[in-house]
N, CA, C and O atoms as a printed pandas DataFrame, in Angstrom:
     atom_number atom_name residue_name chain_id  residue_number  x_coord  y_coord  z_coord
0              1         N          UNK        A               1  111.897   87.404   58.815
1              2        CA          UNK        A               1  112.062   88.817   59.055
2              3         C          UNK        A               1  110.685   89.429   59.288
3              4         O          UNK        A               1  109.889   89.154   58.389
4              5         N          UNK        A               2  110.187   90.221   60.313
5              6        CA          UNK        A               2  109.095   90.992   60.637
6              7         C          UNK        A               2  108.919   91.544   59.724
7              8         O          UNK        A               2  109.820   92.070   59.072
8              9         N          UNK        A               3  107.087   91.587   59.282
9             10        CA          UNK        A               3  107.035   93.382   58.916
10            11         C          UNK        A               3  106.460   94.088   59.732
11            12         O          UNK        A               3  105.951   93.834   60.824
12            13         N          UNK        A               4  106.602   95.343   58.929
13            14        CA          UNK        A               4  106.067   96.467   59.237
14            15         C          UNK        A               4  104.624   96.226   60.161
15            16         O          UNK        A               4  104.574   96.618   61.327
16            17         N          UNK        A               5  103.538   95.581   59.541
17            18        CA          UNK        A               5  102.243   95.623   60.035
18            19         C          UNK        A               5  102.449   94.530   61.693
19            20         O          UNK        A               5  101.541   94.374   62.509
20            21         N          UNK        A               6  103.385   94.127   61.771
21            22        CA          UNK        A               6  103.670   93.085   62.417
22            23         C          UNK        A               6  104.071   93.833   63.813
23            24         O          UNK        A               6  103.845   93.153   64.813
24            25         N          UNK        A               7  104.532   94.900   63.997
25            26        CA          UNK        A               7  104.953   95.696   64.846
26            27         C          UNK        A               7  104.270   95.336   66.162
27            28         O          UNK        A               7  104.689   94.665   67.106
28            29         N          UNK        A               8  102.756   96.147   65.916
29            30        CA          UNK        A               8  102.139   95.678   67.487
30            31         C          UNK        A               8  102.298   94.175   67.942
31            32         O          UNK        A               8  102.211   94.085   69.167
32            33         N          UNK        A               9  102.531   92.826   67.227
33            34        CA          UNK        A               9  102.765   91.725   67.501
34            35         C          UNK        A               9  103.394   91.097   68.636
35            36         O          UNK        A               9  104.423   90.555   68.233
36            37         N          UNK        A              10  103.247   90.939   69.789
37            38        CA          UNK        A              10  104.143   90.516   70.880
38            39         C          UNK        A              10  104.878   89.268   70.161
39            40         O          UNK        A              10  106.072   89.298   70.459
40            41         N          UNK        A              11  104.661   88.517   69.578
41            42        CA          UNK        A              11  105.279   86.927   69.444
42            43         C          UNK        A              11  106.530   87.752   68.087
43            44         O          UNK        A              11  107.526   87.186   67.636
44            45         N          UNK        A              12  106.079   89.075   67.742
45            46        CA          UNK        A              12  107.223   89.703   66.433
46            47         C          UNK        A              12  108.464   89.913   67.266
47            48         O          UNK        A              12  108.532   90.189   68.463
48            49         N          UNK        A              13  109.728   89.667   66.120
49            50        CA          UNK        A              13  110.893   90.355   67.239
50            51         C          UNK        A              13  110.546   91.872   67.117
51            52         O          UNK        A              13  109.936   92.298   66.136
52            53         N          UNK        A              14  111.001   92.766   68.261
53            54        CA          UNK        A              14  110.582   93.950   68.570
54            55         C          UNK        A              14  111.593   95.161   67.237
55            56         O          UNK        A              14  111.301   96.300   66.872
56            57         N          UNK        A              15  112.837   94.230   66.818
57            58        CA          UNK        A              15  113.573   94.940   66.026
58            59         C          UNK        A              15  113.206   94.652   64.240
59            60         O          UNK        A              15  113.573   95.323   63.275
60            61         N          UNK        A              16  112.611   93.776   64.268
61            62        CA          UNK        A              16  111.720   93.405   63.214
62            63         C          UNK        A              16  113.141   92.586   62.111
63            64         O          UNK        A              16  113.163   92.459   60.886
64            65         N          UNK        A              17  114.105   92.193   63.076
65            66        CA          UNK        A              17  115.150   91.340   62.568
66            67         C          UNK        A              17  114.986   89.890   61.723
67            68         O          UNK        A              17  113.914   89.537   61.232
68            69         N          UNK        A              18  115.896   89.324   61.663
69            70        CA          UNK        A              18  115.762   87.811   61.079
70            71         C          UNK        A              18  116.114   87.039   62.147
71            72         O          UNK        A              18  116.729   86.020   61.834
72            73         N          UNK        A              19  115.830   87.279   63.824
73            74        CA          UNK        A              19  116.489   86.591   64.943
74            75         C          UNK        A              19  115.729   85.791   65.004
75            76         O          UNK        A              19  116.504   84.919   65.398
76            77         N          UNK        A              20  114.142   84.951   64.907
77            78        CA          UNK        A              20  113.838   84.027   65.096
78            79         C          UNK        A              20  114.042   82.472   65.101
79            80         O          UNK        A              20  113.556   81.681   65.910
80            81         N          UNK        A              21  114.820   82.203   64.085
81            82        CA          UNK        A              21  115.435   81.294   64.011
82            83         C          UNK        A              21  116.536   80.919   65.584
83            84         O          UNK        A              21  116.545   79.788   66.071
84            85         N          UNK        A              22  117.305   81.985   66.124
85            86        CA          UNK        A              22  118.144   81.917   66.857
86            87         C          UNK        A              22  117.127   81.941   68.093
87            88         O          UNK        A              22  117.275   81.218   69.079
88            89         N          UNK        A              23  116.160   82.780   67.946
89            90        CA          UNK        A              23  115.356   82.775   69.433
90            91         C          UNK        A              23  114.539   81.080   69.566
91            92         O          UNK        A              23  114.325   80.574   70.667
92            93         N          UNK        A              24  114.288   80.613   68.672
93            94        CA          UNK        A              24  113.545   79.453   68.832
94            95         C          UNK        A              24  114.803   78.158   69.350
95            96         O          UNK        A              24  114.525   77.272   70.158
96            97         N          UNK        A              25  115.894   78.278   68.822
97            98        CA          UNK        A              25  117.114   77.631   68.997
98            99         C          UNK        A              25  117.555   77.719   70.767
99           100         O          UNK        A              25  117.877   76.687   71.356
100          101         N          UNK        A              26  117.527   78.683   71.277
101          102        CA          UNK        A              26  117.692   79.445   72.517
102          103         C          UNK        A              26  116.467   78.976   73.641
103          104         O          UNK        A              26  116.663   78.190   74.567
104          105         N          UNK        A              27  115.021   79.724   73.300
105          106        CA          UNK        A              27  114.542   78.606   73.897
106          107         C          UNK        A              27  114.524   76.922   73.947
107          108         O          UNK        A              27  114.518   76.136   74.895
108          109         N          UNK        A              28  114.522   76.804   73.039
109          110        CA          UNK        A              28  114.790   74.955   72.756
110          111         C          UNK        A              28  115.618   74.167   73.985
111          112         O          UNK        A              28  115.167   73.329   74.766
112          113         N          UNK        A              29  117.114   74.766   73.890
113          114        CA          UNK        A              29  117.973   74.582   74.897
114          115         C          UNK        A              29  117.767   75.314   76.812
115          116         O          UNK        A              29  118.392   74.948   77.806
116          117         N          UNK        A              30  116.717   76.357   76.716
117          118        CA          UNK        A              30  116.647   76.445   77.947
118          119         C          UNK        A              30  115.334   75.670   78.489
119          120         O          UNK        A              30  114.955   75.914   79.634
120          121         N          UNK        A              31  114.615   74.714   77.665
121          122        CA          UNK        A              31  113.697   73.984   77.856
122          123         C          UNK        A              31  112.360   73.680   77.549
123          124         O          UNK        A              31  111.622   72.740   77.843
124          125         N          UNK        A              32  112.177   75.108   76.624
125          126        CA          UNK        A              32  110.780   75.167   75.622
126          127         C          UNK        A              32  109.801   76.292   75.891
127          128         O          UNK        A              32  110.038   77.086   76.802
128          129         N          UNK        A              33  109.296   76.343   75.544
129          130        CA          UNK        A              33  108.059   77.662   75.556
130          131         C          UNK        A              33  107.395   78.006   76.762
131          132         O          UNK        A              33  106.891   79.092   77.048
132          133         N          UNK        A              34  107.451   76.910   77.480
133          134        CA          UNK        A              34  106.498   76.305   78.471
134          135         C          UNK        A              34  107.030   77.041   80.390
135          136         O          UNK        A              34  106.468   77.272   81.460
136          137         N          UNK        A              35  108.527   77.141   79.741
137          138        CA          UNK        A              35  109.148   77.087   81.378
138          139         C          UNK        A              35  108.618   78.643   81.946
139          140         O          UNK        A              35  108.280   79.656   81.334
140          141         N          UNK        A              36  108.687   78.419   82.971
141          142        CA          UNK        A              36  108.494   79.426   84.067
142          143         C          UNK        A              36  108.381   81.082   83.713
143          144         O          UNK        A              36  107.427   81.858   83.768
144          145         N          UNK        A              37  109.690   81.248   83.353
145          146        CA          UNK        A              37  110.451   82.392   82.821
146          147         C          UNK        A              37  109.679   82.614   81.572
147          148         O          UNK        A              37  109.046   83.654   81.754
148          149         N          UNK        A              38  109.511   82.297   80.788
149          150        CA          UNK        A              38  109.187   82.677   79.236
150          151         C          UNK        A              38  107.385   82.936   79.258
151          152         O          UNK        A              38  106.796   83.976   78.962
152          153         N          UNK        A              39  106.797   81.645   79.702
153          154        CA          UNK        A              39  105.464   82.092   80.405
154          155         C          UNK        A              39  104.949   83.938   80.890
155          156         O          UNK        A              39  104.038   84.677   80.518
156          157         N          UNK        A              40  106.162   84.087   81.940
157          158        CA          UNK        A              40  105.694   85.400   82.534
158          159         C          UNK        A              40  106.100   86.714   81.802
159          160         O          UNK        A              40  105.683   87.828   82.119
160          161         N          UNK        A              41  107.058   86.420   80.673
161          162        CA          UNK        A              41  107.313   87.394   79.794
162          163         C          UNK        A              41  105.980   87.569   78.828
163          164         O          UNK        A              41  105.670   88.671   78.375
164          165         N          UNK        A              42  105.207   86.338   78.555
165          166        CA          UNK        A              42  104.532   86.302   77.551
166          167         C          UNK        A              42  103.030   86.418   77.855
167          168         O          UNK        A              42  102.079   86.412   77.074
168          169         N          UNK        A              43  103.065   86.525   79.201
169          170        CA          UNK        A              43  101.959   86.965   80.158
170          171         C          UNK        A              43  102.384   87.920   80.085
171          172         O          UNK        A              43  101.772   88.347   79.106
172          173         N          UNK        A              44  103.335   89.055   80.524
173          174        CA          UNK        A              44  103.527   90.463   80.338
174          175         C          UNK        A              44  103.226   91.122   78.764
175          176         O          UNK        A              44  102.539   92.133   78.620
176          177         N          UNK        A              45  103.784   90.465   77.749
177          178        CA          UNK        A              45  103.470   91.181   76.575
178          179         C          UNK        A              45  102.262   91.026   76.314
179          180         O          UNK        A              45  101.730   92.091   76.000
180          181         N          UNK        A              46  101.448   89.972   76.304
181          182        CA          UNK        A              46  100.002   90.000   76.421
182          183         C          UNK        A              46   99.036   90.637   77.365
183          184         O          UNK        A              46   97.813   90.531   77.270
184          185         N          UNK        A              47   99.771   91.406   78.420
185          186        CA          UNK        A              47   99.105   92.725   79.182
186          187         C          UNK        A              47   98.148   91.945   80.342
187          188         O          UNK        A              47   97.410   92.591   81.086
188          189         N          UNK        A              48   98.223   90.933   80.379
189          190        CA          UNK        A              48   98.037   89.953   81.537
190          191         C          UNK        A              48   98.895   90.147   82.808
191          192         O          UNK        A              48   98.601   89.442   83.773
192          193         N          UNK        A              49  100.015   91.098   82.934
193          194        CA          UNK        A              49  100.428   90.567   83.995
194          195         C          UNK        A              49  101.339   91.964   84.167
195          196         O          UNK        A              49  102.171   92.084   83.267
196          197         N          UNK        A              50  101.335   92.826   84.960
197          198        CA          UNK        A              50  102.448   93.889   84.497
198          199         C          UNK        A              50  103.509   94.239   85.988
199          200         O          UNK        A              50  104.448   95.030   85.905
C-alpha cells in the first residue's frame, strides 16, 4: 500500500492502493517491464517524453 510521502513517486500506484501485487502479475503476462508499451509510459512519467 502507498504512502502518503510516496505520492510524487511515478513507480507509486497513483491511488495509493494495495494494486501492486496485481499490476506486477499483469505486466508479467503481457511480457515484462521491458516491452514497448510500458517503456513509453515510464518514459512519460519520468518527464522524458511528453
Amino acid at each position: 500500500m502507498g504512502r502518503k510521502g510516496e505520492r510524487n513517486d511515478p513507480r507509486a500506484s497513483p491511488s495509493m492502493t494495495r494494486q501492486e501485487p496485481y499490476v506486477q502479475a499483469i505486466v508479467d503476462l503481457l511480457g515484462g517491464m521491458n516491452i514497448p508499451e510500458i517503456t513509453a509510459v515510464r518514459e512519460v512519467q519520468e518527464g522524458r517524453k511528453v
